[in-house]
DRENDO-1510 file (C-alpha; in Angstrom, 1 decimal, always signed):
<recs>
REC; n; res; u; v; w
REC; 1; UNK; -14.6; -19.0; +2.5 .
REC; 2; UNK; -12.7; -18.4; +5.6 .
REC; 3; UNK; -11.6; -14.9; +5.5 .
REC; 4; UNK; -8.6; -15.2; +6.7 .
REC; 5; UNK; -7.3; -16.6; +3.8 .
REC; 6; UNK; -9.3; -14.2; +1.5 .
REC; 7; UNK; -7.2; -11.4; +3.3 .
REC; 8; UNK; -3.5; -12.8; +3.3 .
REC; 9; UNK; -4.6; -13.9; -0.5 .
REC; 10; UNK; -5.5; -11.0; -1.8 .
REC; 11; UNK; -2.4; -9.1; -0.3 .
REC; 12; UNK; +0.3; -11.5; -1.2 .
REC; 13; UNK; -1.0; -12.0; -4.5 .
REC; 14; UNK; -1.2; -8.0; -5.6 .
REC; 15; UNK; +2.3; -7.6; -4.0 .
REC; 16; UNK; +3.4; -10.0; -6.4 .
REC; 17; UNK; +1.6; -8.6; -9.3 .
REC; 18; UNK; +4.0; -5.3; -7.9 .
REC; 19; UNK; +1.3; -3.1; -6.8 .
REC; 20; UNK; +2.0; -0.7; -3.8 .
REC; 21; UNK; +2.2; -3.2; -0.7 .
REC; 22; UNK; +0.4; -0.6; +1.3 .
REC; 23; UNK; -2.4; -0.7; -1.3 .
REC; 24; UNK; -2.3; -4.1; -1.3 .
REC; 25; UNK; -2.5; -4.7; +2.8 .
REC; 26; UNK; -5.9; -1.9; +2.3 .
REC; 27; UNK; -7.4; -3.7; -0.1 .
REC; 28; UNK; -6.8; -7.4; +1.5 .
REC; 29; UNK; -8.0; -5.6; +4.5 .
REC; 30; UNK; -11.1; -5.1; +3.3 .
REC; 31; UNK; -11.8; -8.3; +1.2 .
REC; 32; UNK; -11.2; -10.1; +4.3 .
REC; 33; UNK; -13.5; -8.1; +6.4 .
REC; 34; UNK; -16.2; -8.2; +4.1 .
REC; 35; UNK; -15.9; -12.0; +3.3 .
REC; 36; UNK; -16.4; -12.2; +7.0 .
REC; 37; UNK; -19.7; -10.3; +6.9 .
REC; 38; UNK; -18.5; -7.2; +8.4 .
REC; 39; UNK; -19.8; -5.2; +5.8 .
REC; 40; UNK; -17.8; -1.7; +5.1 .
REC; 41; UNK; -18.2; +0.7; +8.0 .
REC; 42; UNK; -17.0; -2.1; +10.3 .
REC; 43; UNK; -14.6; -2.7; +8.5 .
REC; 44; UNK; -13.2; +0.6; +8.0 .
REC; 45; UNK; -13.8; +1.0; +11.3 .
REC; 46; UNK; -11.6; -1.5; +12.7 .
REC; 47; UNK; -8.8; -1.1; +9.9 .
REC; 48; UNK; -8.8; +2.5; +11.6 .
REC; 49; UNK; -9.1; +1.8; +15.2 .
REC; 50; UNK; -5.7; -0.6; +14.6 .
REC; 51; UNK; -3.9; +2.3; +12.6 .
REC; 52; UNK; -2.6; +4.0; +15.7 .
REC; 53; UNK; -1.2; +0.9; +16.7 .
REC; 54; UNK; +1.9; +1.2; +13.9 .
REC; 55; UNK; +2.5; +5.3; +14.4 .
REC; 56; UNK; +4.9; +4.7; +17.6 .
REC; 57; UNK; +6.9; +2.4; +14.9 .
REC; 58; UNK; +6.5; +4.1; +11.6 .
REC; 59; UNK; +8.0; +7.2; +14.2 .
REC; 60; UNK; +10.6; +5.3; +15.7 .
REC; 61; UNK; +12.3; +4.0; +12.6 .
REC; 62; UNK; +12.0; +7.6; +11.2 .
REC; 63; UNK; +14.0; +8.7; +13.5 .
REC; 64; UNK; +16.4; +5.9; +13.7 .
REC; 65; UNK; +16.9; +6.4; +9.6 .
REC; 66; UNK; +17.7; +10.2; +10.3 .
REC; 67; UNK; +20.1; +8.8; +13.4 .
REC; 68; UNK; +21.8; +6.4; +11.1 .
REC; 69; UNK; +22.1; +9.1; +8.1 .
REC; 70; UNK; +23.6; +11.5; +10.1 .
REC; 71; UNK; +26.0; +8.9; +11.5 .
REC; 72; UNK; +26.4; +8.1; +7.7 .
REC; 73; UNK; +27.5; +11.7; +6.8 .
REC; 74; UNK; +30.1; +11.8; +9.6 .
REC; 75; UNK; +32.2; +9.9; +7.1 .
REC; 76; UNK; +33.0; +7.3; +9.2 .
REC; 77; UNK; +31.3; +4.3; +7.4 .
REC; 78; UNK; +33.9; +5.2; +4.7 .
REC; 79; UNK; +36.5; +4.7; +6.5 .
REC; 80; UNK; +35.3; +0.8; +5.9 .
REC; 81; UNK; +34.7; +1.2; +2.1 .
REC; 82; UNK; +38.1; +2.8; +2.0 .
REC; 83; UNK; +39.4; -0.6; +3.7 .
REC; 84; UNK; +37.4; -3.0; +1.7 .
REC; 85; UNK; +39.1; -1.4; -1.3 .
REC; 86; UNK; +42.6; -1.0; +0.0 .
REC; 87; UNK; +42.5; -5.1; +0.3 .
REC; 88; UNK; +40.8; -5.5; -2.8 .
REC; 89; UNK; +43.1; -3.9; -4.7 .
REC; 90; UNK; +46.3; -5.3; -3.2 .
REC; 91; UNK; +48.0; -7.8; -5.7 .
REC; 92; UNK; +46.3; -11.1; -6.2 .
REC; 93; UNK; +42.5; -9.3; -7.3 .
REC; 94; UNK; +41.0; -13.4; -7.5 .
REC; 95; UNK; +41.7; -13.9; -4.1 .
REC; 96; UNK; +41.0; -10.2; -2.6 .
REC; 97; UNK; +37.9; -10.6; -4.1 .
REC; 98; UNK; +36.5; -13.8; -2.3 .
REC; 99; UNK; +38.0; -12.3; +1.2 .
REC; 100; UNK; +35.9; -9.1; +0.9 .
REC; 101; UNK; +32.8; -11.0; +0.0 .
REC; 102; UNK; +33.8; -12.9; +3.1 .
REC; 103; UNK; +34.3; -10.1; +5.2 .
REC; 104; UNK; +31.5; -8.0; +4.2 .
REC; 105; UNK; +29.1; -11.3; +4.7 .
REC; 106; UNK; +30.4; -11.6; +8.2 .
REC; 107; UNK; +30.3; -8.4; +9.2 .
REC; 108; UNK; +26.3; -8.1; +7.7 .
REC; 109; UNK; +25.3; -11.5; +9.3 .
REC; 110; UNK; +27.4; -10.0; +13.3 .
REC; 111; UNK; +25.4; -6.9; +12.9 .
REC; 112; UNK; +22.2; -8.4; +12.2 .
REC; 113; UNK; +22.6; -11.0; +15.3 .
REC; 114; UNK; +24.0; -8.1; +17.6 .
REC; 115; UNK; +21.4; -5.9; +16.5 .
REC; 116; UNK; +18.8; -8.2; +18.6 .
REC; 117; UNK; +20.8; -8.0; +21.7 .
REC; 118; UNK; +24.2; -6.6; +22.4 .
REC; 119; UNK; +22.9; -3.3; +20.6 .
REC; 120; UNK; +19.4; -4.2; +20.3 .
REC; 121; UNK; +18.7; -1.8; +17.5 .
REC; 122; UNK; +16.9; -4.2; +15.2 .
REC; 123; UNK; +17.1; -3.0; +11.7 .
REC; 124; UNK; +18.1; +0.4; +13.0 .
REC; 125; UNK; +21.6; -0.8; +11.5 .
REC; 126; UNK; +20.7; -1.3; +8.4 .
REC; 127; UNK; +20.4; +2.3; +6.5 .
REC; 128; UNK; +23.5; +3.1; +8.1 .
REC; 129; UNK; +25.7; -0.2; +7.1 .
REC; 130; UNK; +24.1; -1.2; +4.0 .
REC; 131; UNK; +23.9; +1.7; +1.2 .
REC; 132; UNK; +27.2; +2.7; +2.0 .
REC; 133; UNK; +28.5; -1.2; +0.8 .
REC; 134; UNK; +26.7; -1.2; -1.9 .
REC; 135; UNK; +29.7; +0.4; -3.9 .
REC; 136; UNK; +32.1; -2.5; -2.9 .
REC; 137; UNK; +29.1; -5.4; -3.6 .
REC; 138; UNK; +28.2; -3.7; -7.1 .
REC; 139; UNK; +31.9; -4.0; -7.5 .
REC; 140; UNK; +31.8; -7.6; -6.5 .
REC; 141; UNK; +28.8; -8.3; -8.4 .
REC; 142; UNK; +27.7; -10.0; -5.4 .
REC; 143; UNK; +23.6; -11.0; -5.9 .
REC; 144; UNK; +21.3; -8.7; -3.3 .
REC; 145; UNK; +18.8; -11.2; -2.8 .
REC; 146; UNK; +21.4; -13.4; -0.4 .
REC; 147; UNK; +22.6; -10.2; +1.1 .
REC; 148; UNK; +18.2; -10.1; +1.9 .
REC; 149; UNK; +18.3; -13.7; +3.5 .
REC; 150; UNK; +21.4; -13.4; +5.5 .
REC; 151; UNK; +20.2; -10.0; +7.1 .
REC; 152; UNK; +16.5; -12.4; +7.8 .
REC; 153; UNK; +18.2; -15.3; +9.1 .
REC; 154; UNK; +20.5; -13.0; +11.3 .
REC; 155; UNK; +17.5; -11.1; +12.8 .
REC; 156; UNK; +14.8; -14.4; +12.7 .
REC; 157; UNK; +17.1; -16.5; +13.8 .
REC; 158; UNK; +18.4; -14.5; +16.9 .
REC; 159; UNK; +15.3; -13.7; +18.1 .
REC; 160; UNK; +14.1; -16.8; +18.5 .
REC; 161; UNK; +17.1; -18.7; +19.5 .
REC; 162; UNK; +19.4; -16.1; +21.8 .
REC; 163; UNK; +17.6; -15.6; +25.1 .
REC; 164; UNK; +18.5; -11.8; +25.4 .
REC; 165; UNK; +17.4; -8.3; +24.0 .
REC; 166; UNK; +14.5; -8.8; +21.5 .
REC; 167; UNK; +15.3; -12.7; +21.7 .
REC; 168; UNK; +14.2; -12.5; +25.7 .
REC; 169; UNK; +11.1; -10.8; +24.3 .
REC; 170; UNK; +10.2; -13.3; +22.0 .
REC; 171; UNK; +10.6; -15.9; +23.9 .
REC; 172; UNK; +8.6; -14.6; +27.4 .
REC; 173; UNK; +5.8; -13.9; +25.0 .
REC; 174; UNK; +6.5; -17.7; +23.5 .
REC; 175; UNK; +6.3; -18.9; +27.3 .
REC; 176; UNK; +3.4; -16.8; +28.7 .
REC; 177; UNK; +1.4; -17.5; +25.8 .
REC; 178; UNK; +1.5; -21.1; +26.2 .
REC; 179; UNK; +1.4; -21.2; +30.3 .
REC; 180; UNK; -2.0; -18.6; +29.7 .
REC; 181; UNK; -3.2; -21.5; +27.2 .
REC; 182; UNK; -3.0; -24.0; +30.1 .
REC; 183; UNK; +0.8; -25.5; +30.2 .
REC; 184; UNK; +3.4; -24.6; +32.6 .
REC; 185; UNK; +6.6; -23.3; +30.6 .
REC; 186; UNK; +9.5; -21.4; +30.8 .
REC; 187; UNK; +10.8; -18.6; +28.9 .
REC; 188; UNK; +14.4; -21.0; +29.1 .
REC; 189; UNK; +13.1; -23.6; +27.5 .
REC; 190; UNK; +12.3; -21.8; +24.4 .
REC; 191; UNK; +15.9; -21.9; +22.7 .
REC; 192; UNK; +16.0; -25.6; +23.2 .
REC; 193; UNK; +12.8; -26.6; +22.0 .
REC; 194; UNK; +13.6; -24.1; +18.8 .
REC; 195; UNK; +17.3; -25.2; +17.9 .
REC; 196; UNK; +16.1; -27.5; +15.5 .
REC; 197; UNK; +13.7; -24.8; +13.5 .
REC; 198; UNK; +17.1; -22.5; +13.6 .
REC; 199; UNK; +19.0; -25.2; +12.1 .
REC; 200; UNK; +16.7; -25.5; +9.5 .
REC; 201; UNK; +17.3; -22.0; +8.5 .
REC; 202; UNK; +20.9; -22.1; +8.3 .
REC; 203; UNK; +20.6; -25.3; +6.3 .
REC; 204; UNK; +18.5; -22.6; +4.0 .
REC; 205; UNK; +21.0; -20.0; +4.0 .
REC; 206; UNK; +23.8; -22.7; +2.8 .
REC; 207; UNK; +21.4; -23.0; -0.1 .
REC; 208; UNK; +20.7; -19.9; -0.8 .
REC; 209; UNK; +24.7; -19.0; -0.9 .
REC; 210; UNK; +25.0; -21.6; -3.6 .
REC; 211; UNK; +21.6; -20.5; -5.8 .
REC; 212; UNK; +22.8; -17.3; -5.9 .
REC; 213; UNK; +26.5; -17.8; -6.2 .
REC; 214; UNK; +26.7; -16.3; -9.7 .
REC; 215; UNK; +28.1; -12.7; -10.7 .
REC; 216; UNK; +24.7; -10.0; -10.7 .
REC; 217; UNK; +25.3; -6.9; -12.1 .
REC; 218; UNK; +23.8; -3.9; -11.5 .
REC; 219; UNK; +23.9; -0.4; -13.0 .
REC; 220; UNK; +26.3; +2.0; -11.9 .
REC; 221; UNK; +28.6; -0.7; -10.5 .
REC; 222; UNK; +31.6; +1.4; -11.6 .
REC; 223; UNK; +34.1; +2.8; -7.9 .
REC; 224; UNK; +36.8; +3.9; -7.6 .
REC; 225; UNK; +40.4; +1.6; -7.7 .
REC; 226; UNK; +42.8; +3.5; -6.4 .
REC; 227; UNK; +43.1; +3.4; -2.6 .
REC; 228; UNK; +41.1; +5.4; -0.8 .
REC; 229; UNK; +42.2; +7.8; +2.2 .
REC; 230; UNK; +39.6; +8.8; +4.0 .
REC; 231; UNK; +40.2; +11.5; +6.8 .
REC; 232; UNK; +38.1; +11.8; +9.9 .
REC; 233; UNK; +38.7; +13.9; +13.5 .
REC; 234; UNK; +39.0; +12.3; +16.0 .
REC; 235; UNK; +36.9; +14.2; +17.5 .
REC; 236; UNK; +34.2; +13.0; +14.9 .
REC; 237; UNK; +34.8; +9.3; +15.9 .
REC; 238; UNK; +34.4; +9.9; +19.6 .
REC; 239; UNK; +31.3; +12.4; +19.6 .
REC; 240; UNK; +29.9; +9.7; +17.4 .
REC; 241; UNK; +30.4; +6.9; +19.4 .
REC; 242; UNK; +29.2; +8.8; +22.1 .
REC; 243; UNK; +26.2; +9.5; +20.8 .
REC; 244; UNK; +25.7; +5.7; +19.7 .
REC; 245; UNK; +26.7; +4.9; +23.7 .
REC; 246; UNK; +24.2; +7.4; +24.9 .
REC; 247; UNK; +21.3; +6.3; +22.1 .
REC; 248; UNK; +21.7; +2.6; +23.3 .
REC; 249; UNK; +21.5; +3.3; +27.1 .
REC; 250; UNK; +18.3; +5.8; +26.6 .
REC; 251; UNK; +16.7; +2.7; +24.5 .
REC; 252; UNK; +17.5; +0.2; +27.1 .
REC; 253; UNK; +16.2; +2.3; +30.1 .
REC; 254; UNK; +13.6; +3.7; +28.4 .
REC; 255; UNK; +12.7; +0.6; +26.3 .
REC; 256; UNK; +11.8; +3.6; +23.2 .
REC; 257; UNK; +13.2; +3.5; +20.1 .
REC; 258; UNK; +12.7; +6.9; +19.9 .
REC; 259; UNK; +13.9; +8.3; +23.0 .
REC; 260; UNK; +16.8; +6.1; +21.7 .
REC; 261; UNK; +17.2; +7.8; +18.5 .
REC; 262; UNK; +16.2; +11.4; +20.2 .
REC; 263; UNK; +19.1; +11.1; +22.7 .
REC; 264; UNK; +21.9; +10.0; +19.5 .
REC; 265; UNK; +20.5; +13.0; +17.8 .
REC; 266; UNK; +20.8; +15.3; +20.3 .
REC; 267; UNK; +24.5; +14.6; +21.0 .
REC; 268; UNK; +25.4; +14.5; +17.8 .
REC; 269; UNK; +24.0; +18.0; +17.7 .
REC; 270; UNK; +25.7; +19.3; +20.9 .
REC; 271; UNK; +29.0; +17.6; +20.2 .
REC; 272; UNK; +29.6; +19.0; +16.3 .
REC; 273; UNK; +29.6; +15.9; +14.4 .
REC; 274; UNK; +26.0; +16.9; +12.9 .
REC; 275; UNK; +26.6; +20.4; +11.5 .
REC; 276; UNK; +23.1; +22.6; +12.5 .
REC; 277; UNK; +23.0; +23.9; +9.0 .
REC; 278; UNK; +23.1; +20.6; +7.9 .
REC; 279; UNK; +20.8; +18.9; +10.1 .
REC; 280; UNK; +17.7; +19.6; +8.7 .
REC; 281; UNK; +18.3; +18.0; +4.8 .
REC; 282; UNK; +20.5; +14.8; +6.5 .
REC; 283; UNK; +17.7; +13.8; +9.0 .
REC; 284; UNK; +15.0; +14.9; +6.1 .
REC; 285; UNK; +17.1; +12.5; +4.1 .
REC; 286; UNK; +16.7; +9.6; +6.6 .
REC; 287; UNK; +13.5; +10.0; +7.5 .
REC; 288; UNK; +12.4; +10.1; +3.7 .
REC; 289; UNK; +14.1; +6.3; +3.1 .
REC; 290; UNK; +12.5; +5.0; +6.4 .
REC; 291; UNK; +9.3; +6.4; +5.6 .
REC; 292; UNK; +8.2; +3.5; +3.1 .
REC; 293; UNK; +8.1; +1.0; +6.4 .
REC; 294; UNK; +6.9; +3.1; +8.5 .
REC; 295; UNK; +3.8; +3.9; +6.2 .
REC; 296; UNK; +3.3; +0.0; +5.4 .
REC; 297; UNK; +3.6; -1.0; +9.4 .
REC; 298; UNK; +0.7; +1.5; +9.9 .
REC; 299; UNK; -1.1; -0.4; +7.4 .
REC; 300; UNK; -0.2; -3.8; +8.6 .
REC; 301; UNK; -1.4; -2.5; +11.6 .
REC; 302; UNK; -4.8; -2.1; +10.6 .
REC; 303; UNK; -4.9; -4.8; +8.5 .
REC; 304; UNK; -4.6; -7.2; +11.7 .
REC; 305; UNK; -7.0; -5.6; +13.4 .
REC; 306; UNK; -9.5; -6.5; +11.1 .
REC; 307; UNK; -8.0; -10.0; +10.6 .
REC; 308; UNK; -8.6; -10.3; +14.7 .
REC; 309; UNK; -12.2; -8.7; +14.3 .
REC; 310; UNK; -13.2; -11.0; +11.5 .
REC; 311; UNK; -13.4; -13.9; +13.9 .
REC; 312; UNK; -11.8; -16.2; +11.7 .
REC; 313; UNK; -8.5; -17.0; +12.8 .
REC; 314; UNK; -10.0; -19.1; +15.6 .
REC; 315; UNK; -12.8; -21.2; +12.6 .
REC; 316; UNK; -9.2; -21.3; +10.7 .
REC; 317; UNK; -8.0; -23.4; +13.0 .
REC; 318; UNK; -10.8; -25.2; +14.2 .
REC; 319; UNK; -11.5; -26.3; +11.0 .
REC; 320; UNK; -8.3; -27.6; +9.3 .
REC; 321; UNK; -7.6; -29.6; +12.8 .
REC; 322; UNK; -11.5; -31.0; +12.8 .
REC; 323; UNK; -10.8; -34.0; +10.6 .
REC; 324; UNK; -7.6; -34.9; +11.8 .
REC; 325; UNK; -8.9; -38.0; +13.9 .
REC; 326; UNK; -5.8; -38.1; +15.9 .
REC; 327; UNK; -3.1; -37.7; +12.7 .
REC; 328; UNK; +0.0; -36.0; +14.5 .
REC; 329; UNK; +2.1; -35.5; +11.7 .
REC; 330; UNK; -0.7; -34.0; +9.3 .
REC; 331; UNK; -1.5; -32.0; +12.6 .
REC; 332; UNK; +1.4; -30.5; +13.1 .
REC; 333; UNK; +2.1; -29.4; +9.3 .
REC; 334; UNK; -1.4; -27.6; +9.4 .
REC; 335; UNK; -0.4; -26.0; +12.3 .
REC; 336; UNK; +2.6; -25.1; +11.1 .
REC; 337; UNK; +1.3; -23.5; +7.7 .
REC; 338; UNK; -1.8; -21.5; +10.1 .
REC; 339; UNK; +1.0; -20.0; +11.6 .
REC; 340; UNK; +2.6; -18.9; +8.4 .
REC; 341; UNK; -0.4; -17.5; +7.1 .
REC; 342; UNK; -1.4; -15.7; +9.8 .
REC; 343; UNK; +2.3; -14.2; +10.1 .
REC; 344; UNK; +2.5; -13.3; +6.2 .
REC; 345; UNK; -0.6; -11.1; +7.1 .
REC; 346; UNK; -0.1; -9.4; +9.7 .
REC; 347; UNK; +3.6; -9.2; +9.4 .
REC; 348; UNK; +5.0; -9.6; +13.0 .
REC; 349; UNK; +5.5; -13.0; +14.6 .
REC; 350; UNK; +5.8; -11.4; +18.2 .
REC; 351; UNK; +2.0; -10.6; +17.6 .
REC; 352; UNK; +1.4; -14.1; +16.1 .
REC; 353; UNK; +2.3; -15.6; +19.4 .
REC; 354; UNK; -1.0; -14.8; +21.0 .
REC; 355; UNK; -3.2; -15.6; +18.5 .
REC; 356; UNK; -2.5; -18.9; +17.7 .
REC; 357; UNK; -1.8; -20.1; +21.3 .
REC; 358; UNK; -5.0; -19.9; +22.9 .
REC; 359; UNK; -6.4; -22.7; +20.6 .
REC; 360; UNK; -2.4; -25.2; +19.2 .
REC; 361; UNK; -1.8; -25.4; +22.8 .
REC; 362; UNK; -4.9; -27.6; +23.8 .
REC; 363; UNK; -5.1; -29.3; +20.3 .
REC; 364; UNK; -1.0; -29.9; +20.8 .
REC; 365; UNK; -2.0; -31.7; +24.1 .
REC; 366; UNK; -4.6; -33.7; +23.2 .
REC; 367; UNK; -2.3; -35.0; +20.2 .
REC; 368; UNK; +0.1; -36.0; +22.9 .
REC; 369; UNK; +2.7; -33.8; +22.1 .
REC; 370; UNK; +5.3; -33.2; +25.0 .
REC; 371; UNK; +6.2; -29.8; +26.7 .
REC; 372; UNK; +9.0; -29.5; +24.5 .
REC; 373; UNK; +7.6; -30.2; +21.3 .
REC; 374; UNK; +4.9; -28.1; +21.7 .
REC; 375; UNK; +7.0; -25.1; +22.4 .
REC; 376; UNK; +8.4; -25.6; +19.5 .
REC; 377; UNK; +5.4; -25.8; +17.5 .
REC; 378; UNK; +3.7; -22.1; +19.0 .
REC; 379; UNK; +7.8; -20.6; +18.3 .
REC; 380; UNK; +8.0; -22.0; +14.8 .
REC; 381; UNK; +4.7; -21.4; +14.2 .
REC; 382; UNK; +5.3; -17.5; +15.2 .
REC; 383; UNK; +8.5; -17.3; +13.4 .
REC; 384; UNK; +7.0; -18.6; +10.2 .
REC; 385; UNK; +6.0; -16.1; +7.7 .
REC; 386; UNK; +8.3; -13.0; +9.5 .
REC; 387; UNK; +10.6; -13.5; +6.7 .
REC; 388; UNK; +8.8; -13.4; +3.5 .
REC; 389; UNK; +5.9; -11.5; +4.6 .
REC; 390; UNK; +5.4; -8.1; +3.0 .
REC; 391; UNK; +4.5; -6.2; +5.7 .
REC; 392; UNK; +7.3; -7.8; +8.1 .
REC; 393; UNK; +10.5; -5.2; +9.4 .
REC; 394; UNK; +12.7; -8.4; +8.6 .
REC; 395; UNK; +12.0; -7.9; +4.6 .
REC; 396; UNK; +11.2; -4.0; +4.4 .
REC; 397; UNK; +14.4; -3.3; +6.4 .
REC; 398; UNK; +16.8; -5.3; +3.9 .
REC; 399; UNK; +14.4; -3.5; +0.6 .
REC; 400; UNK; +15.4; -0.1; +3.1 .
REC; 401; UNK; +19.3; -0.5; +2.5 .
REC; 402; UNK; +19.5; -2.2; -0.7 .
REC; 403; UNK; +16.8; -0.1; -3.0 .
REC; 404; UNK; +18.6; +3.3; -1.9 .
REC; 405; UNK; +19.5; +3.2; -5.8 .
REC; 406; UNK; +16.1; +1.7; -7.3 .
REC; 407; UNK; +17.6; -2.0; -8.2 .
REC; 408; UNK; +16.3; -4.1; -5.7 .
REC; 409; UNK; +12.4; -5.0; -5.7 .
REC; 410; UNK; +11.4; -5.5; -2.3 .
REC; 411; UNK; +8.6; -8.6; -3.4 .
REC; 412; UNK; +10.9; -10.2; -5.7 .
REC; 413; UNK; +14.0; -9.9; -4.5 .
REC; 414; UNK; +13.7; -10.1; -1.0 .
REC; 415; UNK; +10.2; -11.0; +0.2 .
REC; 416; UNK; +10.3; -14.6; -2.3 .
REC; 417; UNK; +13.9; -15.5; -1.8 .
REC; 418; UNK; +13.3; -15.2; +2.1 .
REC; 419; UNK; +10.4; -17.1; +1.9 .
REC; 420; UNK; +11.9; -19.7; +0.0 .
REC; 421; UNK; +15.2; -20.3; +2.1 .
REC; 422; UNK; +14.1; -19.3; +5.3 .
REC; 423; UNK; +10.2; -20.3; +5.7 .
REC; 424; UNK; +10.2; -23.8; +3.4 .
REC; 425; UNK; +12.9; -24.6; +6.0 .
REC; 426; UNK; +11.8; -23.5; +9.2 .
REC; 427; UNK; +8.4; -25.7; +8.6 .
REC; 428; UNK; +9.7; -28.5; +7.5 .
REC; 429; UNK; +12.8; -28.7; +10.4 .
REC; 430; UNK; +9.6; -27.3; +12.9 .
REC; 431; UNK; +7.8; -30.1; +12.0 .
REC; 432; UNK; +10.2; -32.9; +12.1 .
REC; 433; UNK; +11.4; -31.8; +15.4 .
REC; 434; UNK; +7.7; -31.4; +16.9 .
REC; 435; UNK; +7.3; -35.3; +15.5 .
REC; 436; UNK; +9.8; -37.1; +15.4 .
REC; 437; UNK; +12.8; -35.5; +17.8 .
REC; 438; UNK; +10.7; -34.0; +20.4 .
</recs>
């Protein structure tokens, strides 16, 4: 059995069974390599070699959770709690209610598609917007799970649609990939060849609005009516938005999330809105929430690296496409569902890219597929699996903000329902617009 699929197998199906997800990417780990013949010191060996691989990101969103705690503490994410209640409990409660649902949906889904671009972030944003909502939704009884998909579709969805920050990322390594693998492209043709994909996963977000349309409770749900007045220096707001200023710039020139983070730090030190005797326990406190992603992209990390050492990936495909006989639609779906299994496992779709290139684009061309079409099979085919995938930022960074009080499982709650409403989609859009449209 290709071991491949004895890896990704093995790790979806204990996460689902709710053991550890870090657990679960070891042991899948090492069912795959030694399906593959690798036997156990080689594949320790190359589950270690790959762990260094995630310790620049497990320390980089360890210091953006301490960043985005401190922020937290300043009080001024409070200030918008404070406003969310002082509409909600004007006259007219029915009504107030549906336009802070509104609001707070808008203002998640704007941060999530900034976050890849005008403050490219990435799921920096989320400890420091989400817990702090929480009040207001458990007040709403607004279901977490779609608060899950929208931040996916908003980070997804940008990336591989909006041609700048992480998106220009994406989509360079969408067009090098597939020039390396023989066919001239440009990195500008990527958000046309993918704008039918990204339809497919708003289509799925629509959905998912309506499944989970119904009142959720959750425990502790009980805040404050009155209005809330909630006093902050000025000084407080402008050392902190210097300090976001200053983060953002040392990221961009830089291109470190940590520097990034550092430099925020550092003048939020300097400047008094982070108290020195405080310091200590608020970034401890940060670090501690982020520390769950950044152990599991460690592990992820190795985990692909003995995914890539197995061999496999290449029989993978080799295989399913062998007894095709020319069959473009049936083609293109197996394509399609490589991609997602090869993104569920290793948990990062800018890393699928290379992988699956090398050996769609030829097969792509010799089914005839145009330019076009093909880049949007190798960008869906990336995509695919990001959302959904245990060991994907795009799901541990919504579990991150939503489980700060224990009531949202990160497999159920938002690794399935992102799967379901944003992956189901995305391959069957991808496909009819490789077929049939492109």
């Amino acid at each position: 059995m290709n071991a491949v699929i004895v890896a990704v197998a093995v790790m979806l199906i204990l996460s689902l069974l709710r053991i550890n997800v870090v657990l679960s990417l070891v042991l899948g780990a090492f069912a795959g390599g030694l399906t593959s013949g690798m036997g156990i010191q080689a594949t320790v060996e190359s589950f270690t070699e790959g762990l260094g691989a995630g310790a620049t990101i497990a320390l980089s969103y360890g210091l953006l959770g301490g960043f985005a705690i401190a922020i937290s503490k300043t009080g001024i994410p409070d200030l918008l709690i404070a406003g969310m209640l002082n509409v909600l409990n004007k006259n007219g409660s029915s009504n107030r209610k549906g336009l802070v649902k509104v609001l707070i949906f808008l203002l998640i889904f704007i941060m999530a598609i900034f976050s890849q671009n005008l403050i490219p972030i990435h799921i920096a944003f989320i400890p420091l917007l989400i817990p702090p909502i929480l009040k207001v939704l458990n007040m709403l009884e607004v279901d977490r799970r779609i608060i899950a998909t929208l931040i996916a579709v908003g980070l997804i969805g940008t990336y591989s649609f909006v041609p700048a920050g992480f998106g220009a990322i994406f989509q360079e390594i969408v067009s090098t990939q597939v020039t390396n693998a023989g066919m001239v492209a440009q990195a500008s043709d990527v958000p046309v060849a993918m704008a039918i994909p990204i339809l497919g996963m708003l289509v799925g977000l629509g959905i998912a609005f309506y499944v989970y349309r119904k009142p959720r409770k959750y425990k502790n749900a009980d805040v404050e009516t009155a209005t809330l007045n909630v006093n902050v220096s000025k000084t407080v707001i402008i050392s902190t938005a210097l300090a976001l200023i200053v983060s953002l710039i040392a990221q961009i020139a830089t291109d470190s999330m940590i520097v990034g983070a550092f430099a925020g730090i550092m003048i939020m030190y300097f400047t008094g809105a982070l108290k020195w005797r405080e310091a200590d326990e608020i970034l401890s406190e940060g670090m501690k929430m982020m520390a769950f992603i950044g152990f599991v992209m460690i592990a992820a990390n190795g985990f692909a690296s003995v995914i890539n050492a197995t061999g496999d990936v290449d029989s993978l495909i080799t295989s399913s496409l062998a007894y095709l006989e020319g069959n473009r639609s049936l083609a293109v779906f197996i394509m399609l569902v490589i991609g997602l299994v090869v993104t569920m496992g290793i948990g990062s779709s800018f890393a699928t890219v290379p992988i699956i290139a090398t050996l769609f684009v030829p097969l792509a061309q010799g089914l005839g597929m145009s330019p076009l079409a093909i880049l949007c099979l190798i960008g869906t085919a990336g995509a695919l699996g990001d959302a959904g995938s245990p060991a994907s930022d795009s799901t541990l960074g919504p579990t991150a903000g939503l489980n700060v009080d224990g009531q949202h499982n990160h497999i159920w709650d938002t690794c399935v329902p992102t799967f379901i409403f944003i992956n189901i989609p995305l391959v069957l859009f991808g496909w009819i617009a490789c077929v049939f449209f492109l």
